[in-house]
SEGU-527464 format. One record per residue: residue in one letter; x, y, z of N, C-alpha, C in turn. Coordinates in nm, 4 decimals. Layout:
# SEGU-527464
SITE resn     n_xx     n_yy     n_zz    ca_xx    ca_yy    ca_zz     c_xx     c_yy     c_zz
SITE    A        X        Y        Z        X        Y        Z        X        Y        Z
...
//
This chain:
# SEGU-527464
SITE resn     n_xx     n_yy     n_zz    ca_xx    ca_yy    ca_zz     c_xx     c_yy     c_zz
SITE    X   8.2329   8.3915  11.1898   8.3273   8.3361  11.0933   8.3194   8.1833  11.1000
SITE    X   8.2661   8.1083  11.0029   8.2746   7.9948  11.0036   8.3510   7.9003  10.9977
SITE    X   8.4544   7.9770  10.8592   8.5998   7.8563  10.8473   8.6855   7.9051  10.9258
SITE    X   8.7717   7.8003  10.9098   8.9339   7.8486  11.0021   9.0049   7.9402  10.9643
SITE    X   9.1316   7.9577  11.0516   9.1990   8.1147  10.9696   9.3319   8.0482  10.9633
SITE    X   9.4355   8.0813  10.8261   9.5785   8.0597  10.8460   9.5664   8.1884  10.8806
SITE    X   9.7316   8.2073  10.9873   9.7877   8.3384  10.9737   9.9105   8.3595  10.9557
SITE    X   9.9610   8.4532  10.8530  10.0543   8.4554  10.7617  10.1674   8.5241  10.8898
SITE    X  10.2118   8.4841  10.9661  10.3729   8.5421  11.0321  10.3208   8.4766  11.1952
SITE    X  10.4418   8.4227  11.2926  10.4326   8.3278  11.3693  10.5215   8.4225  11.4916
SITE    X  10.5172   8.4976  11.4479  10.6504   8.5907  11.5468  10.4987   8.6529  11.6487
SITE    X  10.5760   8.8205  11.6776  10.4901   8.8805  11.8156  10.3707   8.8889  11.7545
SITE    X  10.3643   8.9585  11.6276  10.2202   8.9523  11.5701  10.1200   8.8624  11.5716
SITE    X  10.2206   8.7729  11.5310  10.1232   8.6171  11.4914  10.0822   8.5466  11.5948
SITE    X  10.1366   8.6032  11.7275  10.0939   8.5206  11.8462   9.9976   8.5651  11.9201
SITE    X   9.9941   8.7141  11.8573   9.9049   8.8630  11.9288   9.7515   8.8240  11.8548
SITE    X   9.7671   8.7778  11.7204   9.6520   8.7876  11.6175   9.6078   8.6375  11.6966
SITE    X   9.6750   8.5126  11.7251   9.6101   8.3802  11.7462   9.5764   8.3912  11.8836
SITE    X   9.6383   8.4907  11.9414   9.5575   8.5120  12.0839   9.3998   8.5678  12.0594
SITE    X   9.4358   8.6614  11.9622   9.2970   8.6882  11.9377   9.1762   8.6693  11.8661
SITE    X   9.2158   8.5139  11.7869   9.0924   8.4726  11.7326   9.0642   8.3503  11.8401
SITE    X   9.1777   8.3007  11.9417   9.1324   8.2197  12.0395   9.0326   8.2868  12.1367
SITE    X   9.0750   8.3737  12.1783   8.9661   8.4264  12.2509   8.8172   8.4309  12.2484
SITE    X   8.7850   8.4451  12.0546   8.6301   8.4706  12.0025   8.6129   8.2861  11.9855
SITE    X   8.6885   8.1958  12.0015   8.7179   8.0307  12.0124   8.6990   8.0179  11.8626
SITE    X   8.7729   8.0814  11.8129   8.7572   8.0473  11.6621   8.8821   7.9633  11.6230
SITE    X   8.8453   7.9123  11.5156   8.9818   7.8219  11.4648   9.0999   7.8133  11.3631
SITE    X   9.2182   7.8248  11.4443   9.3054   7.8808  11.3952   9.3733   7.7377  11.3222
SITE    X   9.3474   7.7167  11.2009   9.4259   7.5943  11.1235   9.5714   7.5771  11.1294
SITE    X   9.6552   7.6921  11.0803   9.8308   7.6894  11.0910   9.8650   7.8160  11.1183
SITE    X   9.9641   7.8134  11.0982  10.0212   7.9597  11.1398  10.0918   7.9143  11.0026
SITE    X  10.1422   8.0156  10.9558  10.2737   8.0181  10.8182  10.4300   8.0784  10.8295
SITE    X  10.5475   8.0995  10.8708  10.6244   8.1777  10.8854  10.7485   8.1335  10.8260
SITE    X  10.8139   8.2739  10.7237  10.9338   8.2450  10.6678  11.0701   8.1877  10.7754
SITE    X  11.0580   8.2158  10.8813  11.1450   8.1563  10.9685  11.1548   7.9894  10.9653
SITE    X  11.2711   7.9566  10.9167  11.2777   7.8037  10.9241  11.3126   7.7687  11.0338
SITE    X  11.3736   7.7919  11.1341  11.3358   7.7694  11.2937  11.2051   7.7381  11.3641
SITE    X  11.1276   7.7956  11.2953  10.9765   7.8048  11.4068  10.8767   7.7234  11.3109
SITE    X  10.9204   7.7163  11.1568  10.8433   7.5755  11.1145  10.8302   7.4460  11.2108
SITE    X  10.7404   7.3616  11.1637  10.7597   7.2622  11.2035  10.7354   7.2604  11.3667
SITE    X  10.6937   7.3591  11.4478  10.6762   7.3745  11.5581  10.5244   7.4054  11.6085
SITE    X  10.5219   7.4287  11.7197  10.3704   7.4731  11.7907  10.3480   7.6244  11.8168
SITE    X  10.2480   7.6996  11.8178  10.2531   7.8196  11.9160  10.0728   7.8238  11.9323
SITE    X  10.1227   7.7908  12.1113   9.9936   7.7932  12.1896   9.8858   7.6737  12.0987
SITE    X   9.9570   7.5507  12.0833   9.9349   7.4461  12.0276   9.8693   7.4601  11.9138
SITE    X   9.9260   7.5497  11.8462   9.8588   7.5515  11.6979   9.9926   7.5366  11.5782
SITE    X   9.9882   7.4615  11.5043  10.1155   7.4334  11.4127  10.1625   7.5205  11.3307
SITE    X  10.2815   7.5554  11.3659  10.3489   7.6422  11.2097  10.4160   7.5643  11.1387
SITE    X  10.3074   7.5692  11.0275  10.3977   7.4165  10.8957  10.4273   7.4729  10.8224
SITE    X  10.5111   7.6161  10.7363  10.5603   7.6353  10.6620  10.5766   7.7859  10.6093
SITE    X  10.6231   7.7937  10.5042  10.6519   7.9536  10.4999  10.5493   8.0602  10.4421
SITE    X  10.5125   8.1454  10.4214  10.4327   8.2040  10.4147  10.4127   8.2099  10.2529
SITE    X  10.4782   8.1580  10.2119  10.4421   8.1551   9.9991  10.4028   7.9937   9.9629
SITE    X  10.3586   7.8980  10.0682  10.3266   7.7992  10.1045  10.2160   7.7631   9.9878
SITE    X  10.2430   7.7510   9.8462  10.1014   7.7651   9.8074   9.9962   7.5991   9.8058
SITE    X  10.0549   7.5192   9.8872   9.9251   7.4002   9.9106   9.8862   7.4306   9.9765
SITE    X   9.8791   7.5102  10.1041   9.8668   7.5781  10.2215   9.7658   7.7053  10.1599
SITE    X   9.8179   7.7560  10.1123   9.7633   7.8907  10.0248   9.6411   7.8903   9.9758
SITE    X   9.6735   7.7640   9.8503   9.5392   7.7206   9.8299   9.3881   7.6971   9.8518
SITE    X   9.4234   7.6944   9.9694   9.2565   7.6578  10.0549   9.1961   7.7880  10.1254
SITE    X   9.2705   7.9054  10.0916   9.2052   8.0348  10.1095   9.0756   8.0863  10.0419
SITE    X   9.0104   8.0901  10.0730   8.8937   8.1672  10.0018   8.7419   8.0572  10.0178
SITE    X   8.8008   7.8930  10.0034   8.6854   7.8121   9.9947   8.6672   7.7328  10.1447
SITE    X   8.8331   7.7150  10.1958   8.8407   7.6255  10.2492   8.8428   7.7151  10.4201
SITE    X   8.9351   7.8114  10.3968   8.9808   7.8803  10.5145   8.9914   8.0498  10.5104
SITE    X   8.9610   8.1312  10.6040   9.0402   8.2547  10.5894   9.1849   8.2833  10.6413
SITE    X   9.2331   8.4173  10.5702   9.3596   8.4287  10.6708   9.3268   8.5448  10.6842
SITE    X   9.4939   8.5693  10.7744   9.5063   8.6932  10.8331   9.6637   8.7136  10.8167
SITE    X   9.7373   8.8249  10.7941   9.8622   8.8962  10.7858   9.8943   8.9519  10.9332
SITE    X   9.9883   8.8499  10.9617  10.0497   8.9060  11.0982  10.2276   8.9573  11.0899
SITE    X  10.2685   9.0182  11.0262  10.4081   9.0557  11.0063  10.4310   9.1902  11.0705
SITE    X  10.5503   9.2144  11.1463  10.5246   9.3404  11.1824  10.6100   9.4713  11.1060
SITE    X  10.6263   9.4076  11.0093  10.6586   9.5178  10.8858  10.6083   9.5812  10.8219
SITE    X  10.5248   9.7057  10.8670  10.4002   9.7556  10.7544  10.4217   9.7022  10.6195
SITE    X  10.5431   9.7108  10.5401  10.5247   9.7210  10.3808  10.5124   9.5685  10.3393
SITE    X  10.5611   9.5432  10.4709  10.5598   9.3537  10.4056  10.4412   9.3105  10.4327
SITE    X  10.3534   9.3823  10.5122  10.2084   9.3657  10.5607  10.1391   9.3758  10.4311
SITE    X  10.1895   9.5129  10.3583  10.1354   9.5457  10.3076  10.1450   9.4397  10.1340
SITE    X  10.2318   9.3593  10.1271  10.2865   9.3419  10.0269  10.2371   9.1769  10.0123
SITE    X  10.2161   9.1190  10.1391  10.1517   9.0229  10.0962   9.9808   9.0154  10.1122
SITE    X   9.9391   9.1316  10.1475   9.7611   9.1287  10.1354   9.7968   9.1663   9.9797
SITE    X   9.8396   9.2534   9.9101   9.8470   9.2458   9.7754   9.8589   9.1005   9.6899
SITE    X   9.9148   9.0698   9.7367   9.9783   8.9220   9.6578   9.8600   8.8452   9.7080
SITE    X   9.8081   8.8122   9.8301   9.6630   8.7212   9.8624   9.5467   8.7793   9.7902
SITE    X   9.5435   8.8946   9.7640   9.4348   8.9613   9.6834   9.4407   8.9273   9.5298
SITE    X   9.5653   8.9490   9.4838   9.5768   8.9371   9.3406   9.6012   8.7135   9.2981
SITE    X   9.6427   8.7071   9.3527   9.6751   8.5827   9.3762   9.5944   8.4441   9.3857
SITE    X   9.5130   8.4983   9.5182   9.4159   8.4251   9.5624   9.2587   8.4649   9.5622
SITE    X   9.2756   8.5695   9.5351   9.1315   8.6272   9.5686   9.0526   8.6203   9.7090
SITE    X   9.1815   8.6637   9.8147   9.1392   8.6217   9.9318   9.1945   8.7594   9.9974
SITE    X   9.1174   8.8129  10.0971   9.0787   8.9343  10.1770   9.0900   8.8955  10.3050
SITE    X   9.2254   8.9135  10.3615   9.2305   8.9364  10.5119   9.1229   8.9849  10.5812
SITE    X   9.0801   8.8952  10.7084   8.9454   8.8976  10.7973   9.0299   8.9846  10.9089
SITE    X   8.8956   9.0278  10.9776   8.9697   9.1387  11.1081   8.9925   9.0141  11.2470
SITE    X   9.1183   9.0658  11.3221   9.1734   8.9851  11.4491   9.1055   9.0563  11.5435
SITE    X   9.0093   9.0793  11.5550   8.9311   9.1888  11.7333   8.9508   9.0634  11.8555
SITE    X   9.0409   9.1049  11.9380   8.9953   9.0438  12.0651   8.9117   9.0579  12.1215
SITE    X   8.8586   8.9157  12.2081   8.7195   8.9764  12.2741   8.7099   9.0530  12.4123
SITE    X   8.8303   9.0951  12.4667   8.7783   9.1713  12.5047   8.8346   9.3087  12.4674
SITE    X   8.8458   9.3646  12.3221   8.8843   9.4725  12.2816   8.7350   9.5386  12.2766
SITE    X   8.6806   9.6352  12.2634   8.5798   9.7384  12.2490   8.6109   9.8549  12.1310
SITE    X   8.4771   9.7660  12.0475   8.5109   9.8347  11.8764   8.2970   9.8571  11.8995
SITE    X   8.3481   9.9888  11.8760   8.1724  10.0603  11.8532   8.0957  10.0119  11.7512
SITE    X   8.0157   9.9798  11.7495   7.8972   9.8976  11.6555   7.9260  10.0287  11.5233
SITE    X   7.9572  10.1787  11.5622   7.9385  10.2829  11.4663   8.0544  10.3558  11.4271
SITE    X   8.1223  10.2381  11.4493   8.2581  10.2748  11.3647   8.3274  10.1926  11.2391
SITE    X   8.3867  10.2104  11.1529   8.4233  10.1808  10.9953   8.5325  10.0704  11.0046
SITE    X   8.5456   9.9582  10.9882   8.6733   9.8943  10.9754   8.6930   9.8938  10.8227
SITE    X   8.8385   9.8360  10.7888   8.8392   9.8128  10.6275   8.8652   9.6323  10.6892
SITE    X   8.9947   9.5691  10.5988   9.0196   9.4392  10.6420   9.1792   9.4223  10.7142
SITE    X   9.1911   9.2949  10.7381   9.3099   9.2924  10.8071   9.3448   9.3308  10.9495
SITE    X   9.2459   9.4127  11.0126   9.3224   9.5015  11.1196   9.2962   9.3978  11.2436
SITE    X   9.4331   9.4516  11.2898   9.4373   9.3324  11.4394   9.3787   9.4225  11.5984
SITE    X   9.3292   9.4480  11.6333   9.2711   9.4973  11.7561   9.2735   9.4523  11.8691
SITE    X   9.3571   9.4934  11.9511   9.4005   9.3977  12.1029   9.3700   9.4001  12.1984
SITE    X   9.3860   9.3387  12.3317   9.3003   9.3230  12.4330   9.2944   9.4788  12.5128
SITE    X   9.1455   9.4978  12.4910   9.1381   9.6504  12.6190   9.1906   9.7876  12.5173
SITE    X   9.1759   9.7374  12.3827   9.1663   9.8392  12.2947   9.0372   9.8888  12.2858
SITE    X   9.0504  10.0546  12.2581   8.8676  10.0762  12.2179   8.9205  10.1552  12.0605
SITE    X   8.7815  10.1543  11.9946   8.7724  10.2168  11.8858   8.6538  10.2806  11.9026
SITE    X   8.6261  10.3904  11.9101   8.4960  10.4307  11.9165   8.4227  10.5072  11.8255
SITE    X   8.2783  10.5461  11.8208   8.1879  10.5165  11.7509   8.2700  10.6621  11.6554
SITE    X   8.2341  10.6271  11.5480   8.2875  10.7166  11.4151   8.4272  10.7645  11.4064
SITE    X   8.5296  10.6826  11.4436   8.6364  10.6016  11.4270   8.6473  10.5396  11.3115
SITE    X   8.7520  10.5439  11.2140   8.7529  10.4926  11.0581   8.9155  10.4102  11.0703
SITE    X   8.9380  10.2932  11.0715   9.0413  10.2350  11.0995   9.0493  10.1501  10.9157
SITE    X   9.1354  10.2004  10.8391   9.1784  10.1637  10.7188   9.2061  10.0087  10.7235
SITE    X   9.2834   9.9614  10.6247   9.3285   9.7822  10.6080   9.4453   9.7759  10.6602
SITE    X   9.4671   9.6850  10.7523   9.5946   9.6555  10.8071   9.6661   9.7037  10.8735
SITE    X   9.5732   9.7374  10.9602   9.6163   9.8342  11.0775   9.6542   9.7627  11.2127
SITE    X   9.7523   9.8165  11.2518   9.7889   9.6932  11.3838   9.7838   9.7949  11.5333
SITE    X   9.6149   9.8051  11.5960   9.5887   9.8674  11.7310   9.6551   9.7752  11.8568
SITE    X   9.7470   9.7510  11.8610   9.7963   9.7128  12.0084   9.6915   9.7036  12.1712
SITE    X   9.7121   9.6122  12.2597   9.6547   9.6038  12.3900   9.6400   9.8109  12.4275
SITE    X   9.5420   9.7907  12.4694   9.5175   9.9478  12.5862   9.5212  10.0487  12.4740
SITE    X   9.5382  10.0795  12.3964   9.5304  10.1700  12.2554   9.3952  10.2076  12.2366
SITE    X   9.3811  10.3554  12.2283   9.2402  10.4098  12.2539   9.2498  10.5200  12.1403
SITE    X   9.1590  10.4806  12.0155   9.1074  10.5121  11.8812   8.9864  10.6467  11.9004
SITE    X   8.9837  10.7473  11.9825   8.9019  10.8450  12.0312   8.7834  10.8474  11.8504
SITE    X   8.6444  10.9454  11.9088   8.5467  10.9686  11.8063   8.6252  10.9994  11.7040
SITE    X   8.5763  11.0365  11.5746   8.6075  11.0618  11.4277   8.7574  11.0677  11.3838
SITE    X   8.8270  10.9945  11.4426   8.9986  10.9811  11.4351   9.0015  10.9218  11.2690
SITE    X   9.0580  10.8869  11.1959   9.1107  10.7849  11.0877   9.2853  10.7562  11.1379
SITE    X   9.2342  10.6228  11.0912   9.3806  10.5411  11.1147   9.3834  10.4913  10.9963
SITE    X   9.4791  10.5061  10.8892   9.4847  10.5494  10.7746   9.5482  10.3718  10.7513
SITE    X   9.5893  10.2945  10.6169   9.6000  10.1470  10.5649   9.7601  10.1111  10.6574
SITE    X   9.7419  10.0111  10.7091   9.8873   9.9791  10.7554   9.9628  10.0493  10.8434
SITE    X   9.8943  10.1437  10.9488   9.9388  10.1880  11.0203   9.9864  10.1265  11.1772
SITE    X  10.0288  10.1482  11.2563  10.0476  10.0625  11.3708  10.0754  10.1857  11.4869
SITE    X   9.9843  10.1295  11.6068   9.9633  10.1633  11.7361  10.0116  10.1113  11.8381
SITE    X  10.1061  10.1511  11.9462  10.1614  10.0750  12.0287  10.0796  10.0595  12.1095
SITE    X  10.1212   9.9866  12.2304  10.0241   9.9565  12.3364   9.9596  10.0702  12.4324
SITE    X   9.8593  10.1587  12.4229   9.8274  10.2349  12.5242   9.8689  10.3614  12.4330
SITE    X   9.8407  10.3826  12.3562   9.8953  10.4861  12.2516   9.7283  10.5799  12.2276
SITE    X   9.7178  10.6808  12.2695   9.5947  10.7538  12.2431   9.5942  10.8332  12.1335
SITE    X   9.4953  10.8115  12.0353   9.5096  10.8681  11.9665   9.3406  11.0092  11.9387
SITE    X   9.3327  11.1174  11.9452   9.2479  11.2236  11.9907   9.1164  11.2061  11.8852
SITE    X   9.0558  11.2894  11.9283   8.8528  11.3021  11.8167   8.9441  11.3593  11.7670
SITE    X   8.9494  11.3051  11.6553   8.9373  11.3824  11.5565   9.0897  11.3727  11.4715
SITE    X   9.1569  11.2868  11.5286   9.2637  11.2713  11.4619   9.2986  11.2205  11.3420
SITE    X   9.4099  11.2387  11.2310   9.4379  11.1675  11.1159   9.5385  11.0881  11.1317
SITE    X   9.6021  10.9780  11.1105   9.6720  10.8941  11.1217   9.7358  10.8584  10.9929
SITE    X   9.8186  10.9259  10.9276   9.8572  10.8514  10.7892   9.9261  10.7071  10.7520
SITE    X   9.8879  10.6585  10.6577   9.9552  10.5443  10.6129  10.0746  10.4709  10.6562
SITE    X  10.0852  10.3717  10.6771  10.2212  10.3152  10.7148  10.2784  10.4110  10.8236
SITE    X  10.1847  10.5051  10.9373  10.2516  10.5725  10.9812  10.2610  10.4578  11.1525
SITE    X  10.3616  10.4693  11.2531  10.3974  10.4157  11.3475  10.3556  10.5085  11.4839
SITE    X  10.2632  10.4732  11.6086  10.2309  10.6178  11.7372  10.2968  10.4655  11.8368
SITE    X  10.4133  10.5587  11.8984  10.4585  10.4263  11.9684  10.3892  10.4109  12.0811
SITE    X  10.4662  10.3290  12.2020  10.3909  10.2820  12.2939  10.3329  10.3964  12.3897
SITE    X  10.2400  10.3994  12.4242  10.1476  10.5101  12.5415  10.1385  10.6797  12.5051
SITE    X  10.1662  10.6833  12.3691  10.2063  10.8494  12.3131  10.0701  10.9135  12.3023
SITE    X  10.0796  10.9853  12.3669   9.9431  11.0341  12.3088   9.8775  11.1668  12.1780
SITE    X   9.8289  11.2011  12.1112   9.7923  11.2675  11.9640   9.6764  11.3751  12.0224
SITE    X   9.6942  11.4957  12.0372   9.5785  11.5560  12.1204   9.5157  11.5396  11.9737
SITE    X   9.3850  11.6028  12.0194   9.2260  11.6038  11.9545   9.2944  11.7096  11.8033
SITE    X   9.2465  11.6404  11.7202   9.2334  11.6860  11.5919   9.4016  11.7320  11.5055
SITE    X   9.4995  11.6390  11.5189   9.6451  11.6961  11.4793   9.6214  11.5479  11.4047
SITE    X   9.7008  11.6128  11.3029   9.7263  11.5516  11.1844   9.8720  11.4368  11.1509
SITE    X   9.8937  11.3356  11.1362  10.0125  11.2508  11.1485  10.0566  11.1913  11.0756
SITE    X  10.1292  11.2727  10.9521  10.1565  11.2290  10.7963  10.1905  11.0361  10.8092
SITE    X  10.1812  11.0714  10.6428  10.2133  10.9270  10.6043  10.3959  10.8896  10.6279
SITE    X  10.3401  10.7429  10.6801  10.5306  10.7330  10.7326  10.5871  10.7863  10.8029
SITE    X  10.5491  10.8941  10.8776  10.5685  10.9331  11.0466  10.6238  10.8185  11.1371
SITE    X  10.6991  10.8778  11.1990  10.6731  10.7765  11.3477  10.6625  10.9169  11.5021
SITE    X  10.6222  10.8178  11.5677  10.6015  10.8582  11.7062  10.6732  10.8517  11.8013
SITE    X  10.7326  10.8834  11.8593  10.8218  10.7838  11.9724  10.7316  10.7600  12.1062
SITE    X  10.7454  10.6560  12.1553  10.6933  10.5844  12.2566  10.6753  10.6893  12.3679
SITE    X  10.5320  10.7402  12.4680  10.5348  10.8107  12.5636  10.5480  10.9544  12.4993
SITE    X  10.5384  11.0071  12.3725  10.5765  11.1501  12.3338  10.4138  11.2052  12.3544
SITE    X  10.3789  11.3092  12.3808  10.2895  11.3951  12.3414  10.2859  11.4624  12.2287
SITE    X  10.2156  11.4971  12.1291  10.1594  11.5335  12.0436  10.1155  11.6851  11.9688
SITE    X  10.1544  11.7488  11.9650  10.0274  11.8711  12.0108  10.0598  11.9463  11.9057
SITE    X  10.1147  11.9235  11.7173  10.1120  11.9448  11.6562  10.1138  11.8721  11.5297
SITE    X  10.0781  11.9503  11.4075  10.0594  11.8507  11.2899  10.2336  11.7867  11.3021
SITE    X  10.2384  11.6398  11.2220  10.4067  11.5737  11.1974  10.3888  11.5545  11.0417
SITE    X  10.4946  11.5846  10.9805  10.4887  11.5572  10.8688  10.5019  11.4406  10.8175
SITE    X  10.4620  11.4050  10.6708  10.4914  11.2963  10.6039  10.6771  11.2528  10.6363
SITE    X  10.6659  11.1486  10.6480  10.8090  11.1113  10.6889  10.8854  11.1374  10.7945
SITE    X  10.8182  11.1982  10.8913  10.8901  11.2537  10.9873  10.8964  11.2125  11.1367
SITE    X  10.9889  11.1920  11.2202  11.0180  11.1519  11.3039  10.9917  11.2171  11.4461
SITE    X  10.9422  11.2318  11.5182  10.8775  11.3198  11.6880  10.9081  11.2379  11.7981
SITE    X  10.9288  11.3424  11.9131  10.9900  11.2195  12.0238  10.9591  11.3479  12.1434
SITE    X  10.9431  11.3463  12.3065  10.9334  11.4304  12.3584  10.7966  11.4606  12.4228
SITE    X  10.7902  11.5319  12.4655  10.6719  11.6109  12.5583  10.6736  11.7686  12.5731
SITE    X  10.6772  11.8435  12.4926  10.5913  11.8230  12.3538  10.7010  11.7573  12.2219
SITE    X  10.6425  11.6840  12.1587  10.6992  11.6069  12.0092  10.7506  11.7162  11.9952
SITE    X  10.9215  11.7004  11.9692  10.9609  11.7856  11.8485  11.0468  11.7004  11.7458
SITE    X  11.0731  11.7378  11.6226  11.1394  11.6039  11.5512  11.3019  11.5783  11.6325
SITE    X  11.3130  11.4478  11.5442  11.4348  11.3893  11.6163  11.5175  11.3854  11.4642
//
């Protein structure tokens, strides 16, 4: 990656994503965040000058700089790669830490943040805007479906589906081949060991809804 990156949110995300283009020593130009508190400030000496609809800031996407969407709101994740796409004509770049482990033979889309001592492995399909957390392990032919999010240490099985905007909290694990509707959540530490429906909520050892 040659140019610099803004990244659009300054909070846990945004510090998770600038950890991880520091790592590859790439260059992180500003950070952006609607918080008027944390304008005007540093994180890990990189400046947050303004809010994320910043459009002089904005502007220099596509020729000047890339970004990246760090919010930890799937829909708001989701809502401003729409608006940078339609807007700017600019396509969120992937955050891989270096020392995350992503298989040369596996699928990314854009956007997705990948954290330290994460693996994705080979024929692994990780959609746009997907947020894999530290220690989070993406097993063979899984899909992690657009905007989904992985807690830290969260396993997810060969062969698993991961739906949209769906949430696997921290260290839960998804045995091999179960299905995890869209808008699901997980609860943190639950085991897995059946399909969850669209919208639906699991918690436990074994998941049962909550």
């Amino acid at each position: 990656m040659e140019n610099p990156v803004i990244i659009l949110g300054a909070q846990a995300v945004g510090t998770a994503a600038l950890d991880a283009f520091l790592s590859n020593d790439l260059v992180v130009y500003c950070l952006l965040d609607d918080d008027p508190k944390l304008q005007k400030s540093e994180l890990l000496e990189v400046p947050v000058m303004g809010a994320t609809d910043d459009a002089e800031l904005l502007k220099l996407l596509g020729k000047k700089c890339e970004v990246f969407v760090a919010t930890d709101d799937a829909a708001s994740r989701r809502s401003l790669t729409q608006m940078l796409r339609q807007e700017y004509e600019a396509v969120p770049v992937n955050a891989i830490h270096q020392r995350a482990s992503v298989s040369a033979h596996a699928t990314l889309g854009h956007g997705n943040y990948v954290g330290p001592n994460a693996v994705v492995a080979a024929l692994a399909t990780l959609g746009n805007g997907c947020l894999i957390n530290g220690n989070a392990v993406v097993e063979a032919r899984a899909t992690v479906g657009d905007y989904a999010q992985l807690g830290s240490g969260a396993l997810i099985g060969a062969g698993v589906t991961v739906g949209e905007l769906a949430f696997v909290g921290a260290g839960a694990v998804v045995v091999a081949g179960v299905t995890i509707g869209e808008k699901a959540r997980i609860g943190a530490g639950s085991v897995v060991v059946a399909n969850v429906p669209k919208g639906q909520t699991v918690f436990g050892n074994p998941a049962v809804k909550v």
